[in-house]
C-alpha positions, 0 to 999 in steps of 0.5 A: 778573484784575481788581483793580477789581471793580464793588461790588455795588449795591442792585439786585443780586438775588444778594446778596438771594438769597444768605445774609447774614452773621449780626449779633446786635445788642442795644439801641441805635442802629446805622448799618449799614455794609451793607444789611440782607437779613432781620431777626429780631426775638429774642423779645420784643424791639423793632425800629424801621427808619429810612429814609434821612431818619431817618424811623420806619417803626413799631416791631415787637415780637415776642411773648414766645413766637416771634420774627419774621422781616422781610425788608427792605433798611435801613441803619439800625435802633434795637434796644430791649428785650431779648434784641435782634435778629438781623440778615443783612447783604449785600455791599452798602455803605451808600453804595450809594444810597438806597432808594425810600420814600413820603417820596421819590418824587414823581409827575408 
């Protein structure tokens, strides 16, 4: 048996499809040690997703009365407002790379 197992990369389908483990995250600004699978933005609360050249990508806030489930893969987030956001992480390391967004990819 090996000691040396590959670490999963960020296109490892399985870490998506599995459950990611639960992470309550109240106001502030996180760098995530590891790729997020869902978010859940609690009701009422304030999400902002950043991309890896700290770009914002919107801010989503969930009414007052149902929260909002996202699924995205993201390594950092700024949480505002209360009660917060419930976040499902992957096995996947932040290092594993970046992730491709408009601001990065260039056409030939």
């Amino acid at each position: 048996m090996s000691l040396n197992w590959a670490k999963p990369g960020l296109g490892a389908v399985g870490e998506y499809q599995s459950s990611g483990t639960p992470l309550v995250l109240s106001a502030g600004t996180y760098n995530l040690e590891y790729f997020t699978r869902a978010i859940v933005v609690l009701p009422g609360g304030t999400l902002v997703i950043k991309d890896g050249e700290d770009n914002s990508s919107g801010t989503i806030t969930a009414p007052a009365e149902s929260a909002i489930r996202l699924e995205v893969r993201c390594k950092k987030i700024i949480v505002t407002g209360t009660p917060g956001v419930v976040v499902e992480l992957t096995n996947i390391p932040h290092t594993a790379g970046e992730i491709a967004t408009f601001a990065n990819l260039t056409f030939s």
